[in-house]
Structures are given as structure tokens and as C-alpha cells.
DRENFI-22242 format. One line per 8 residues: number of its first residue (from 0); their letters; for each residue x, y, z of C-alpha. Coordinates in steps of 0.001 Angstrom, whole numbers, plus 524288, in hexadecimal, padded with zeros to 5 digits. Layout:
BEGIN
NUM = A = X:Y:Z; ...
# end
This chain:
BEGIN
0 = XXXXXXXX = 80000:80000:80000; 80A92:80852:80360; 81002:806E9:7F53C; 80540:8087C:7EECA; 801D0:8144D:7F612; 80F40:81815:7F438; 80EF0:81845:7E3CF; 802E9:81CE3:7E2BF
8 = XXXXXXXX = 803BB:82999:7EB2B; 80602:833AC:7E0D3; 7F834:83004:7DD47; 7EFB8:833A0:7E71C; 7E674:83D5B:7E61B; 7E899:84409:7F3FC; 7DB8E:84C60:7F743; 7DD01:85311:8063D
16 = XXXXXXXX = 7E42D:84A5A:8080A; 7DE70:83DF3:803FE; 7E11C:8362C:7F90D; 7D3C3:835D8:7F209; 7D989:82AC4:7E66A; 7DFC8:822AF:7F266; 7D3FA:81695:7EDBA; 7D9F8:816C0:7DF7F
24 = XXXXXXXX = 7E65D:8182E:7E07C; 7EA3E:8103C:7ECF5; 7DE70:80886:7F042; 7DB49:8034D:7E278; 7E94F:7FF85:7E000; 7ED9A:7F67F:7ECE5; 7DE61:7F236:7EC2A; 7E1D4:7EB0B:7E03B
32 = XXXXXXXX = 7F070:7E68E:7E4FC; 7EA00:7E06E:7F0D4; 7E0B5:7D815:7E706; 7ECDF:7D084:7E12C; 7F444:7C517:7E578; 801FE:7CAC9:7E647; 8090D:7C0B9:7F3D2; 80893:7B355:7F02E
40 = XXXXXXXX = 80F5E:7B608:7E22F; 818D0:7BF4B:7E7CC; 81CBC:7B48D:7F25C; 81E13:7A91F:7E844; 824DF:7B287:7E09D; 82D9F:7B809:7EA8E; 83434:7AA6D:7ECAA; 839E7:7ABB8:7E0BB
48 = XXXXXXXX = 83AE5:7BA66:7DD5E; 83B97:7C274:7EBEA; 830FB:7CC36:7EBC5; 83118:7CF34:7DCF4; 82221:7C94B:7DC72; 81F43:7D414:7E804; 82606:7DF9A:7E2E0; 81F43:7DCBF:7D4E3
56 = XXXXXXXX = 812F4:7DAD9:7DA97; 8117A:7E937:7E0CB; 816D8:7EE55:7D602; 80DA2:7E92D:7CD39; 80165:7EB12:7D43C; 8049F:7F4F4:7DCBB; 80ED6:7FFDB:7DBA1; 81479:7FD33:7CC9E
64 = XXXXXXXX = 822FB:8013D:7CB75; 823A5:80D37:7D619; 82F9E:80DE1:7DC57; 834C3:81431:7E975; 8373B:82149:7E2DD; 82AA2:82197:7DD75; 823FB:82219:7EACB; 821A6:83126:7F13D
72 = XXXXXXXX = 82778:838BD:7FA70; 81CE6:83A39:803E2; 81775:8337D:8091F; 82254:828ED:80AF3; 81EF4:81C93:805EA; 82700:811D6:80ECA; 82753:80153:80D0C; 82DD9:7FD2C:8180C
80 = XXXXXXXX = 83552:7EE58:8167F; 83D6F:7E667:8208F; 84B43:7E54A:81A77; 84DF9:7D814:81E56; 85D4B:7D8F9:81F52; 85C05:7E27E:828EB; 84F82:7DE44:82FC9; 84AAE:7ECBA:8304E
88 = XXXXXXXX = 841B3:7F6AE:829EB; 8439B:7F9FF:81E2B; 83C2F:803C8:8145C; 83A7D:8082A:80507; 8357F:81661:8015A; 8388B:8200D:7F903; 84271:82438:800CE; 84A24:81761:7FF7A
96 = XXXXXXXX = 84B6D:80C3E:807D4; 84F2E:80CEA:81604; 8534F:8044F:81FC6; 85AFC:8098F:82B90; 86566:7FFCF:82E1F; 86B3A:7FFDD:81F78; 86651:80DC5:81A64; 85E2D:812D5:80FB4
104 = XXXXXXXX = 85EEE:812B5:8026A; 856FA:818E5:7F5B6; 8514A:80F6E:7EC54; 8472D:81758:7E56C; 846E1:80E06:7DADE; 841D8:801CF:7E3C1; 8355F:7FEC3:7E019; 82768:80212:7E7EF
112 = XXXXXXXX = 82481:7F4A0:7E51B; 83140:7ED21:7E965; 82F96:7F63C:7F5E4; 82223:7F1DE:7F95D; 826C1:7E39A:7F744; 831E4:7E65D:7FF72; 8282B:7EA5F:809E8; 81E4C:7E036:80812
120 = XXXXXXXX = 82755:7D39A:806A3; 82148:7CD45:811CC; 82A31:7C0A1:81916; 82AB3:7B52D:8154E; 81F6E:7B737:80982; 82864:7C2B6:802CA; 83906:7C206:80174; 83E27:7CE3C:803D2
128 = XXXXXXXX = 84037:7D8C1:7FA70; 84E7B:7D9CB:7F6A9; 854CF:7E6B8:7F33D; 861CC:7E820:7EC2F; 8684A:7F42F:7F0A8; 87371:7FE5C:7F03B; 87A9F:7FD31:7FD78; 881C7:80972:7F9E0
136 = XXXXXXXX = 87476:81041:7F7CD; 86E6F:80F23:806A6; 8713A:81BE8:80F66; 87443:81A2A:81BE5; 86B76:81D9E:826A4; 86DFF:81FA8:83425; 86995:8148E:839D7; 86F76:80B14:82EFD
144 = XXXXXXXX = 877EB:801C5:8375E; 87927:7F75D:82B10; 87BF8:800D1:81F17; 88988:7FB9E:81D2B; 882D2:7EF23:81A98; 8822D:7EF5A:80B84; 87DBF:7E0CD:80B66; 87190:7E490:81109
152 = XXXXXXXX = 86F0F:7F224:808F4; 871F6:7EB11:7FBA1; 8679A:7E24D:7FCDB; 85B32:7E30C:805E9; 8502C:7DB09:808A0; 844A9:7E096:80B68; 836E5:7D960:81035; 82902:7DD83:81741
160 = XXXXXXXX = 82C10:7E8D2:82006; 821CD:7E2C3:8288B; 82CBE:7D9BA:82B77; 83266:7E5C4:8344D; 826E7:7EFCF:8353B; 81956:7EB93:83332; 813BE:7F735:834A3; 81DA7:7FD32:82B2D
168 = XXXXXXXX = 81E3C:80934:835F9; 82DA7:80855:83954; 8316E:8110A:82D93; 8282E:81C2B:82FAA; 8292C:81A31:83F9E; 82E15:8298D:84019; 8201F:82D82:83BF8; 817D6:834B7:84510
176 = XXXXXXXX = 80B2B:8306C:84178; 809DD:82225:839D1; 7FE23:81D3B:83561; 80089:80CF2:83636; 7F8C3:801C1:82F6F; 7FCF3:7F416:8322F; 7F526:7EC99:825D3; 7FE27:7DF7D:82B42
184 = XXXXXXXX = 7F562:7D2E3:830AF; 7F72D:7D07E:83EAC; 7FE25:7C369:8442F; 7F38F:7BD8C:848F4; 7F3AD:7AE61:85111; 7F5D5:7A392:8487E; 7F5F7:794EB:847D6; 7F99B:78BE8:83D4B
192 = XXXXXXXX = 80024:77C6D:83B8A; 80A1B:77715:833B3; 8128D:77BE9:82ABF; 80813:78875:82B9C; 80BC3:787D9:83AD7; 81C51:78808:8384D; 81BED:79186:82C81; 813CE:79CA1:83541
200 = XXXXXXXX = 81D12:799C0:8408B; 828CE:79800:83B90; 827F0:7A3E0:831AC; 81CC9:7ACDE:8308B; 818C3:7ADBA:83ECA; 825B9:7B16E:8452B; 8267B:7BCEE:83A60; 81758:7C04D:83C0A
208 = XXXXXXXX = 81AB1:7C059:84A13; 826CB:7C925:84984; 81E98:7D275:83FB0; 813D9:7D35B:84969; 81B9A:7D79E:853FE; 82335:7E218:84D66; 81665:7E700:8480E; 80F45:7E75D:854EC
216 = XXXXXXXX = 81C27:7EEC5:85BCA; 81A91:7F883:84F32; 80BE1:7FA36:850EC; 80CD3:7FB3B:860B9; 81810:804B1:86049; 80FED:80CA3:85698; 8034E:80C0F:85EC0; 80B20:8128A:86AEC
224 = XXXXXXXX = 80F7D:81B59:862CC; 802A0:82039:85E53; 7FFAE:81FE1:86CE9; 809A9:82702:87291; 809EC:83238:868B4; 81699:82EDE:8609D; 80DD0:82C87:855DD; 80109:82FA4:84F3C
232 = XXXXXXXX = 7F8DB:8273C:84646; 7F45A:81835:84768; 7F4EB:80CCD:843C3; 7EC66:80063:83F61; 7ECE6:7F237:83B54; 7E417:7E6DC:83607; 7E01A:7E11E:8428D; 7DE08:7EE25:84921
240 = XXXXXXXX = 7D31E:7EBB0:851BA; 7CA08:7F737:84D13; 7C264:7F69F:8598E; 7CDD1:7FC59:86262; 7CD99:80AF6:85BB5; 7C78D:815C2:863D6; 7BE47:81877:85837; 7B422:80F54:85042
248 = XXXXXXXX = 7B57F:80AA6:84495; 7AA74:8129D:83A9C; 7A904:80491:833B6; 7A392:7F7F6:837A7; 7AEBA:7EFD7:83976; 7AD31:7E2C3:83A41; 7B5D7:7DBBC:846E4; 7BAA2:7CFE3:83D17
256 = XXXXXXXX = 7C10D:7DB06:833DB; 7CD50:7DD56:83D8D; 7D02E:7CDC9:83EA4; 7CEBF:7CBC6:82F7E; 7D50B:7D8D5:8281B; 7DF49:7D81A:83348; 7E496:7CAFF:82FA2; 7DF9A:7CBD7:8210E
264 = XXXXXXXX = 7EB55:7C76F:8189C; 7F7B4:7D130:814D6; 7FB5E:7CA45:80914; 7FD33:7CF00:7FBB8; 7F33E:7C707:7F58C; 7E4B0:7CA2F:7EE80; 7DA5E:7D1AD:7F8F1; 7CE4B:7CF73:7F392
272 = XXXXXXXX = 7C301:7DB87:7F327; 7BDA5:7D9B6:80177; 7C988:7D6B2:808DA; 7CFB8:7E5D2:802B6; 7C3AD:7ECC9:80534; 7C1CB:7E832:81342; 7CF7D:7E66F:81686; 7D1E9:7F81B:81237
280 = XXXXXXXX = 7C5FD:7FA0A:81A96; 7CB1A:7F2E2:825F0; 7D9DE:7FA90:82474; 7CECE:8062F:821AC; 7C968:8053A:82F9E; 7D530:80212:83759; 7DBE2:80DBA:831BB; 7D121:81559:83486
288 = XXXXXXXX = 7CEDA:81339:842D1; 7DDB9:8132D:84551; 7DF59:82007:83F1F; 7D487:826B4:844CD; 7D541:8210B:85237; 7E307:8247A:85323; 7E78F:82D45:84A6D; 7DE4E:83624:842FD
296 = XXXXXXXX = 7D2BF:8354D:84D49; 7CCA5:84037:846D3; 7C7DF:83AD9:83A91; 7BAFB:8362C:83770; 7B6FF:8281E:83624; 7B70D:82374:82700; 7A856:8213C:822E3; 7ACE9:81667:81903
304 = XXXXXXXX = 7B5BC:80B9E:8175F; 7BE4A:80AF2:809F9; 7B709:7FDD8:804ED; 7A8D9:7FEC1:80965; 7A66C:7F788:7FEF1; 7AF30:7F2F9:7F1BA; 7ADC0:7EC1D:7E573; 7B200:7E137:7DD63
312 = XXXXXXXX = 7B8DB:7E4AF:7D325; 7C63F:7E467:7DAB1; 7C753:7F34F:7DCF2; 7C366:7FA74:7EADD; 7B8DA:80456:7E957; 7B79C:80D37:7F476; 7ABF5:80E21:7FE62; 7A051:817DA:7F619
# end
């Protein structure tokens, strides 16, 4: 979203401050990426060609040949990765890319789409993204204890940056008011047998684990933040339990919505019509109440939701 949002900028038609095209040129566009199948190629694929299948695949459907450069000035567009030598953050912008213990470096030619891979190539379903680099190109920066390590600058590996921020907040944790959505399912209690049992346990639990508590430290140290003053704005999440704001919702909201949208699926495969309409409201109303129970408390409640109803033709049409 952030890419897409990102190329298309210089199109919006900003009225008082609202982007009154935001439905066609942002809506329309990742409503019909979300209605492919894009994962299970890309994975079969990546066993033989790294994340070529991924990187093709958002630049085909998504943000064409855009690269870093091509990306404005304000406001900053950042994709955060986890460089995997390193085992820190590491991010892509127009600026360049940074990561503090080897430096930064410009690479205005590195493609939106490689970049979004790079920050999407989720463990163990994704390899990492590999960048060939310059080592005489990075700058050093003041905190860049490995920068005479040219082994590591040449080439980089770069995966998820879930895999060291899930909330993608580190890079932008000097900001005085932050506005946080965490769109990631939950780890919820599970049980399974067999090879099921030794797969989850011996691989994808002990990382889910180790994700969830980094995200929950993020999100807690954020919350007191928000509490003690530090910082303004809020923050909201797909099992946020609606019932705990200060204010109503204005909608009926049905109790089994929080259980189902917040462990719906995060894979990169086909929604179909339903499952996009219901699952924008649901980030509609969450964003909604967290915003104006904690941050802009003045506003007035919305008197629609963005898919009261929708039709079947595989576009969204917003609520008459």
C-alpha cells in the first residue's frame, strides 16, 4: 500500500485538504492486486530464482517500473527490511538506504518494486532479497561500528522488516505524533500432530513467537507514550477489541467481526468481493474509534461505511 500510494501521489486531486480521486486512483488499483493469486507462484518460483517471481509480480500489477528517485520529497515514503547480516533495521527511500551499523548509501536507480519485495520477503516462504553493492559508495555515519566491513556492504541481504519491527515504527521513532496500524494476524493458541506438530514447533512457532514479543514491546512502549505525553496520535490492530474505546461505535458491529478479520489471512493470494469490502470496513472502524478516542476527539462520527454495499463486477463502488 505504501508503494502504491507512493507512485501514485503526484496524482491526487488534493481539495482542503482531502484527496477527492483517493477511490480511483488508490482504491481501484490495490482492489484489483488483492483479487490475484501472486504467493504460491512466487514461493515455487523463489526456490529456483530468489525473489525475482516477487519483485516481477508488484511490478506488474502494481507499481510498473518506478524507481527510488521517482518517489517525492514529501512526504517520505519509507520500506523498512531486516538486513539479515547484520540482524538490524534496515530501510529504502528516496534518500537511499540506511542502516546504522554499516552507513548509508544512494541507489536511486533500485527499483520501487525490488524495494517492496525486499520488505515483504517474509521467512521461510520468501529468500531474501540480495543487493550487489559499491562498498566504496556507503557514507559513514556516526554510529557505524562495522563500515570497514566491505564484505558485508558489497553484498546485503535483505528480508520482511517485520522480522525486526512489526510495526515498522523504529525508523520514524523521532516523530512526535505517529499514527500506527498493525494490519499483522495475532499468534493465537494452537494445536496440531505429526509432521504438522514438528514443522510449527520446530520452525514457524519459535519465529511467530519471537515476532510477537518484539511487536507487543513496540506497541506497549508506544501506548505509554501516548499516555504519558511523549507522543500524540494512536494506534489500532485487527483484534482490537472495539468495545474498550471511551466512545461507541456509530455502526452495528457485529462481536464475531474482531475474532474473524483479526485472524483473516495476510497472504498474497486472491480476496474475493466480500472478504475486501468487509475486511476495509472493519480497518474503517478501528481507525476510526482509535483516532477519535485518542487523538482527534473532536471530529464527528462518519455517517457511512466505505462498502455499504458493492457489486460484482470485480470493482468497489462506494456507499451512494
Amino acid at each position: 500500500m505504501a508503494g502504491l500510494l507512493a507512485v501514485q501521489w503526484h496524482k491526487l486531486n488534493f481539495q482542503k485538504g482531502v484527496a477527492v480521486n483517493f477511490h480511483q486512483e488508490i482504491v481501484e488499483p490495490a482492489w484489483q492486486f488483492c483479487s490475484i493469486n501472486i504467493d504460491r507462484a512466487a514461493f515455487i518460483m523463489g526456490l529456483v530464482s530468489g525473489t525475482r517471481k516477487l519483485e516481477q509480480s508488484y511490478r506488474r500489477h502494481l507499481v510498473g517500473d518506478a524507481v527510488l528517485r521517482d518517489l517525492p520529497d514529501e512526504p517520505q515514503f519509507i520500506f523498512n527490511t531486516a538486513h539479515l547480516e547484520t540482524g538490524r533495521n534496515c530501510t529504502l527511500s528516496k534518500a537511499g538506504l540506511h542502516t546504522w551499523r554499516l552507513g548509508d548509501i544512494e541507489i536511486p536507480d533500485l527499483t520501487l518494486a525490488k524495494a517492496i519485495a525486499a520488505s515483504s520477503a517474509c521467512p521461510p516462504f520468501f529468500p531474501a532479497v540480495r543487493l550487489d553493492l559499491d562498498p566504496n559508495a556507503f557514507m559513514k555515519t556516526r554510529y557505524a561500528d562495522l563500515f570497514h566491513r566491505d564484505d558485508l556492504k558489497g553484498r546485503m541481504s535483505l528480508t520482511d522488516g517485520g522480522a525486526y519491527d512489526n510495526l515498522g515504527v523504529h525508523a520514524i521513532r523521532d516523530c512526535t505524533t505517529m499514527l500506527v496500524s498493525d494490519g499483522s494476524s495475532p499468534l493465537s493458541p494452537t494445536k496440531s500432530r505429526g509432521f504438522a506438530r514438528q514443522f510449527n514447533h520446530r520452525v514457524m512457532r519459535p519465529m511467530a513467537a519471537a515476532v510477537e514479543q518484539t511487536r507487543a514491546i513496540r506497541r506497549h512502549q508506544l501506548v505509554e507514550d501516548f499516555e504519558n505525553g511523549l507522543k500524540k496520535g494512536a494506534l489500532w490492530y485487527g483484534n482490537t477489541n472495539i468495545q474498550n474505546y471511551p466512545i461507541p461505535s456509530p455502526f452495528v458491529v457485529r462481536p464475531e467481526w474482531r475474532d474473524h478479520f483479526g485472524s483473516i489471512r495476510t497472504r498474497l493470494n486472491a480476496f474475493n468481493i466480500a472478504e475486501k469490502s468487509k475486511l476495509i470496513n472493519w480497518g474503517y472502524v478501528m481507525c476510526d474509534l482509535s483516532i477519535r478516542s485518542y487523538y482527534r476527539t473532536e471530529d464527528p462520527p462518519p455517517d457511512r461505511l466505505p462498502f455499504e454495499r458493492f457489486i460484482f463486477s470485480g470493482r468497489p463502488q462506494r456507499a451512494a
